[in-house]
C-alpha positions as CSV (number, residue, x, y, z in Angstrom):
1,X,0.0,0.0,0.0
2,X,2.2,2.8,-1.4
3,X,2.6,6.0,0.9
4,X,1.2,4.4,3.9
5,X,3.9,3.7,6.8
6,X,3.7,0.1,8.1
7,X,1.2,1.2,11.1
8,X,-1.0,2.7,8.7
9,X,-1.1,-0.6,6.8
10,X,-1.1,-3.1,9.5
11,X,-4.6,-0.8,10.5
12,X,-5.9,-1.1,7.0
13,X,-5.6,-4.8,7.2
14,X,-7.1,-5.1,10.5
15,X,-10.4,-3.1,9.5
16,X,-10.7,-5.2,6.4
17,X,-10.1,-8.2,8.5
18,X,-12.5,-7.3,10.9
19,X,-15.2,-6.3,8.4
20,X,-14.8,-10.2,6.6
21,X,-14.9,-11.6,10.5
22,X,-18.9,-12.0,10.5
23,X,-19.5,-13.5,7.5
24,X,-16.2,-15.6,7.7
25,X,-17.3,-17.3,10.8
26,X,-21.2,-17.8,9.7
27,X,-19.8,-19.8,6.3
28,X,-17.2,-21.4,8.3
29,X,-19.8,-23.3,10.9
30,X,-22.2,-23.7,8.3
31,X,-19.6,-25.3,6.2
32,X,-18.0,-27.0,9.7
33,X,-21.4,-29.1,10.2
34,X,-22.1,-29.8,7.0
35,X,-18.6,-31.8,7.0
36,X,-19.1,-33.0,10.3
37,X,-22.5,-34.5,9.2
38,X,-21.3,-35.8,6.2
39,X,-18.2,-37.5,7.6
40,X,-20.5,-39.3,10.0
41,X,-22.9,-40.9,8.2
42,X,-20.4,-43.3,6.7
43,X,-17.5,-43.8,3.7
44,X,-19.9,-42.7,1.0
45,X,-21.0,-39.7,2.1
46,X,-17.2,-39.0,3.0
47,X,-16.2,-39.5,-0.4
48,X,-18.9,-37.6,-1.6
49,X,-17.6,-34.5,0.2
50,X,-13.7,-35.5,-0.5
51,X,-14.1,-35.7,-4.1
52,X,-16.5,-32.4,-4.6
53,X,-13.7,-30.3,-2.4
54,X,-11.1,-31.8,-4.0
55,X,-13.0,-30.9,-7.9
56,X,-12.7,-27.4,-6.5
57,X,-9.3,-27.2,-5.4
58,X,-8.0,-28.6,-8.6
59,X,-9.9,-25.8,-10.4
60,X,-8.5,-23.2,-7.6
61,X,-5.1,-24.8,-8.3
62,X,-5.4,-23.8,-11.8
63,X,-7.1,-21.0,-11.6
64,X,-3.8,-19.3,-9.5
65,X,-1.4,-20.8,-11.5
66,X,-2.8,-20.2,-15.2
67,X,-5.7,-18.3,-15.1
68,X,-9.5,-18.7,-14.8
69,X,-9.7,-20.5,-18.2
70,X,-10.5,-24.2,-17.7
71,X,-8.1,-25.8,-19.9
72,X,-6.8,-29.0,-20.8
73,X,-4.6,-29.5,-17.6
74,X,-7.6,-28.4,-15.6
75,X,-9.5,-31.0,-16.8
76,X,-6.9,-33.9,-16.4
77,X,-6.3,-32.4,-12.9
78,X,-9.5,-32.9,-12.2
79,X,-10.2,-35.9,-13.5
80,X,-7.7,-37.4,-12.1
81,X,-7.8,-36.5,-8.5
82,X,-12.1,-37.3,-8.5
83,X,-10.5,-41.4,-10.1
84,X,-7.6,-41.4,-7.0
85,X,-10.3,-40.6,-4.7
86,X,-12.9,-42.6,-5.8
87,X,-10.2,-45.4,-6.0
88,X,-9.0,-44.5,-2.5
89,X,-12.8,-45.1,-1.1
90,X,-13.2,-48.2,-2.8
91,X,-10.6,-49.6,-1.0
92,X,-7.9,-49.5,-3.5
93,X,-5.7,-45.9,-2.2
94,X,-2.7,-47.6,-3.1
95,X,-3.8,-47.3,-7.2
96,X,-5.1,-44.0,-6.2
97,X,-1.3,-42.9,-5.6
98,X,-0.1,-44.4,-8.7
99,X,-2.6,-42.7,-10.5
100,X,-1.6,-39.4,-9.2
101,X,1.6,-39.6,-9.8
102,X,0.4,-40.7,-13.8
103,X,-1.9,-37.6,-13.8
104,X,1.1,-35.2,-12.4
105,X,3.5,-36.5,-15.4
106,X,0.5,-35.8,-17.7
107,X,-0.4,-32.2,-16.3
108,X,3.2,-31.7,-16.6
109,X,3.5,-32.4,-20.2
110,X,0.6,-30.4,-21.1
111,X,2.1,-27.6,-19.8
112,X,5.6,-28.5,-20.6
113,X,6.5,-24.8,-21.8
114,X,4.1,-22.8,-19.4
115,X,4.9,-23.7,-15.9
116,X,4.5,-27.3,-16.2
117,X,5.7,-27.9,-13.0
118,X,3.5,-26.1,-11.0
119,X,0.9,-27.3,-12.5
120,X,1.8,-30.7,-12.0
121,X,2.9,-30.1,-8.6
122,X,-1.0,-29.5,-8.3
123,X,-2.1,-33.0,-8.5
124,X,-0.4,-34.3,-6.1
125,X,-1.2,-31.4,-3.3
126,X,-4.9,-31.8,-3.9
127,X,-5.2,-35.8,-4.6
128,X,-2.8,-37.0,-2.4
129,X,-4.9,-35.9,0.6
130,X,-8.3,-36.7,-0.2
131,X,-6.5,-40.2,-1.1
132,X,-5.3,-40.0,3.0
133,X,-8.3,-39.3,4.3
134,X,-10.4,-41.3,2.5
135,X,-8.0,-44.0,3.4
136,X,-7.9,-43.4,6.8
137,X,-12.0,-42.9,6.8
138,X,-12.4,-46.7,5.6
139,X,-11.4,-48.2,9.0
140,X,-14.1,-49.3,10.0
141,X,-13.2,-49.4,13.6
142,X,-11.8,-45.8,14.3
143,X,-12.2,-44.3,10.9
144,X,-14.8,-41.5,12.0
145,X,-13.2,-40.6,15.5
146,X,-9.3,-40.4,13.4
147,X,-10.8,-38.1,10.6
148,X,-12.4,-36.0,13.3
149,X,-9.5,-36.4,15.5
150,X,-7.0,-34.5,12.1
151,X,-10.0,-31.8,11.6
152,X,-10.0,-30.9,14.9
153,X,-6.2,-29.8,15.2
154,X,-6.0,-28.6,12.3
155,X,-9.6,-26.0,12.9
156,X,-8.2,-25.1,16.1
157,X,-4.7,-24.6,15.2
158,X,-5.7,-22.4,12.5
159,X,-8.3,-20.7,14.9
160,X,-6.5,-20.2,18.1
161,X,-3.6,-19.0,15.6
162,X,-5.9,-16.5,14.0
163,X,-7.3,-14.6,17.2
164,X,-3.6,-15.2,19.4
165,X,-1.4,-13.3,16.4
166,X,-4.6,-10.6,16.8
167,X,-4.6,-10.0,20.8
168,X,-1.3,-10.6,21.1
169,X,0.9,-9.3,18.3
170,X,4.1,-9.0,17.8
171,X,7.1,-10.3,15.4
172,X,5.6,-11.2,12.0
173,X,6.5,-14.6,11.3
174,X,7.3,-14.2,7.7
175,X,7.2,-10.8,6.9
176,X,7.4,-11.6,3.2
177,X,5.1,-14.0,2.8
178,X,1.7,-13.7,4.7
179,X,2.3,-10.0,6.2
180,X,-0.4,-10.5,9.5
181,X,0.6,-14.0,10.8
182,X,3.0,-13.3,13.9
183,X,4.8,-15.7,16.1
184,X,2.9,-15.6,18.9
185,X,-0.2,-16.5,16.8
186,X,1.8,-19.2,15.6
187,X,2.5,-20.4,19.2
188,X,-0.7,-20.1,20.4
189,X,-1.7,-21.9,17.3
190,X,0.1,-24.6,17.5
191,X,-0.4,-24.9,21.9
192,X,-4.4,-25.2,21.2
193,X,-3.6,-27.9,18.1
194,X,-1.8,-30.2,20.6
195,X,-4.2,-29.9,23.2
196,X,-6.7,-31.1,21.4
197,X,-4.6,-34.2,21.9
198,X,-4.5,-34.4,24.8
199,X,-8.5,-33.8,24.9
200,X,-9.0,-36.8,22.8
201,X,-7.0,-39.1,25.3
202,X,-9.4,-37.9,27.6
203,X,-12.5,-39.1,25.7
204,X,-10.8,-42.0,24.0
205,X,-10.5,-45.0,26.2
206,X,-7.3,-47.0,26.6
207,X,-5.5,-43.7,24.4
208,X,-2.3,-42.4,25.6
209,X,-2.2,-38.7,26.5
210,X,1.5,-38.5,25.3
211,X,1.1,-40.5,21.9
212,X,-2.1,-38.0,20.9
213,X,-0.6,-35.0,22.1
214,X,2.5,-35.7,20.2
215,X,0.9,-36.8,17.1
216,X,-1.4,-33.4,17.5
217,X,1.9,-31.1,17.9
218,X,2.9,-32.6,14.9
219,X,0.1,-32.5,12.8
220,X,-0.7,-28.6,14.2
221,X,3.0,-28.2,13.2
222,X,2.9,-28.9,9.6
223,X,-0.6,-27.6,9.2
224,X,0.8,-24.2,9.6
225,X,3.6,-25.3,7.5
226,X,0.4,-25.4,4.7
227,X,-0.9,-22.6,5.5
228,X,2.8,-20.7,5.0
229,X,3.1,-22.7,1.6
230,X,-0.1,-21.6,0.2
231,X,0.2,-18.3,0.9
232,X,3.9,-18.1,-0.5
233,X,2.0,-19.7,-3.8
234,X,-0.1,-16.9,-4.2
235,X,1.9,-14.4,-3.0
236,X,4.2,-15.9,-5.9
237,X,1.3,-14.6,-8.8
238,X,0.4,-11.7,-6.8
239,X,-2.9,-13.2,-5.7
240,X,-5.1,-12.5,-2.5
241,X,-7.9,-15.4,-2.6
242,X,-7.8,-18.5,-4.8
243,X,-11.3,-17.9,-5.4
244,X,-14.5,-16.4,-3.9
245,X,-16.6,-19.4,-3.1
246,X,-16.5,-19.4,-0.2
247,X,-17.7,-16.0,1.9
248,X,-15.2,-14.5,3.9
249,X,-13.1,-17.3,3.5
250,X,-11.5,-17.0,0.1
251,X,-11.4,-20.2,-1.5
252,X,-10.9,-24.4,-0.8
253,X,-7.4,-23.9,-1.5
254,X,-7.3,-21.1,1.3
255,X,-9.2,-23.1,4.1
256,X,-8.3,-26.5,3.2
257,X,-4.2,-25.6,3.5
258,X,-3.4,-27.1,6.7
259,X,-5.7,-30.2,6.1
260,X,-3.5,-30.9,3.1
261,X,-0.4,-31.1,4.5
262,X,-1.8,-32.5,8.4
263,X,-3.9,-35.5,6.3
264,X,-0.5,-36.5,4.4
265,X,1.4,-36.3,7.8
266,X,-1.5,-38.3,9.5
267,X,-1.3,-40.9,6.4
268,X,2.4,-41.1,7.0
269,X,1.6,-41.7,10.8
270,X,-0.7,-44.1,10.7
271,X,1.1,-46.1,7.8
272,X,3.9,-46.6,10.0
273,X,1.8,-48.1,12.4
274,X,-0.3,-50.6,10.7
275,X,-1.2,-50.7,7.0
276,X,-4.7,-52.4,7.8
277,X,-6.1,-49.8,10.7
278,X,-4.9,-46.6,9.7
279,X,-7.0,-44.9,11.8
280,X,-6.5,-47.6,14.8
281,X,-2.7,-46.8,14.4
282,X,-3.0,-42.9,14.1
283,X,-5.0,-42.4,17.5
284,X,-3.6,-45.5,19.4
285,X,-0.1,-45.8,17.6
286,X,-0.4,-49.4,16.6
């Protein structure tokens, strides 16, 4: 904001942030129970959800990176990210991966001599998560509760992160990048993420308060390592929002950031503990 000092700009954000606050937290509970409802009621419903937020990401992920033409390697995207998925729910996440990585080469090549990379680098980020989820989602055992269990850090690491940068202030964390996140936000952030850990234990019988509470400080760790990544991407092509359908929220590449990254790490988790029960191995460790 030219001939403003940096006091003057930090105000100007707050008052914008502030206007966007009401309408940001109506669509984000709306949008909160509708998930919550539809990750309930079972593995098709999930999938359903997965795949129609993951359709929009892909677009988003093009619509940043080339433009707000649907092209070519926005329909491959696409098309290949709604097949891993709907592979991934029918029990087969494995050929969901391999697919991805098939639909990245292909994005790639379309775009060989326009960016190609980043827009390959797009199916991945979008498919292999939904792949995670829905992976983890099909235990039958513990499959709700482990899904829940990643939404829950992530929503309040994001939160807590969002209102402790704003009361508290502060160093910016990267100046360069996303100009109002702070340190101290980041902190707090990242404290509320892991207790929700330790919560869980609570509720969870036979759980152990330090396995949960470490695999929460993790998985609040590298969701705010998504939310820095995204932003640097947009910042990168001088964009604010990846789209406006959501109110007050930007777009599904803006909210969903930290879920991408904390459902990969919670894959990784869990697939280190047992191949079979993902979601048994995330909460319990084995």
């Amino acid at each position: 904001m030219s001939g403003l000092t940096s006091d003057q700009e930090q105000a100007v954000r707050s008052a914008v942030t502030t206007s966007d606050l009401k309408p940001r937290i109506i669509s984000g509970v709306l949008l909160g129970l509708l998930a919550l409802g539809l990750t309930y009621a079972g593995t098709v419903t999930f999938a359903a959800l997965v795949i129609a937020i993951a359709l929009a990401m892909a677009w988003e992920w093009g619509r940043v990176v080339r433009g707000p033409e649907i092209d070519p390697a926005c329909i491959v995207h696409s098309a290949i990210v709604a097949a891993a998925a709907l592979l991934a729910a029918l029990g087969y996440a494995a050929l969901g991966l391999v697919l991805i990585v098939m639909g990245a080469i292909l994005v790639g090549l379309l775009r060989f001599s326009e960016g190609g990379r980043l827009s390959a680098l797009g199916v991945p980020y979008v498919g292999i998560p939904a792949v995670s989820l829905l992976w983890i989602r099909a235990d039958v055992s513990y499959g709700f509760l482990a899904v829940l269990f990643v939404l829950l850090v992530v929503i309040a690491t994001d939160t807590f992160a969002y209102f402790g940068g704003r009361a508290i202030g502060g160093p910016r964390l990267w100046p360069r990048v996303p100009p109002n996140k702070t340190w101290s936000g980041f902190l707090v952030g990242i404290t509320a993420g892991t207790l929700v850990g330790v919560v869980f234990a609570f509720f969870l019988e036979e759980a152990s308060y330090a396995h949960l509470a470490a695999t929460a400080f993790v998985l609040a760790l590298v969701s705010q390592a998504g939310d820095l990544a995204e932003s640097a991407l947009k910042r990168g092509f001088g964009v604010k929002d990846a789209s406006a359908l959501l109110p007050g929220h930007g777009g599904f590449l803006d909210r969903m950031d930290g879920v991408v990254f904390a459902a990969t790490a919670a894959a990784l988790i869990a697939l280190r503990g047992n191949l079979h029960e993902p979601a048994r191995a995330l909460l319990f460790g084995s």
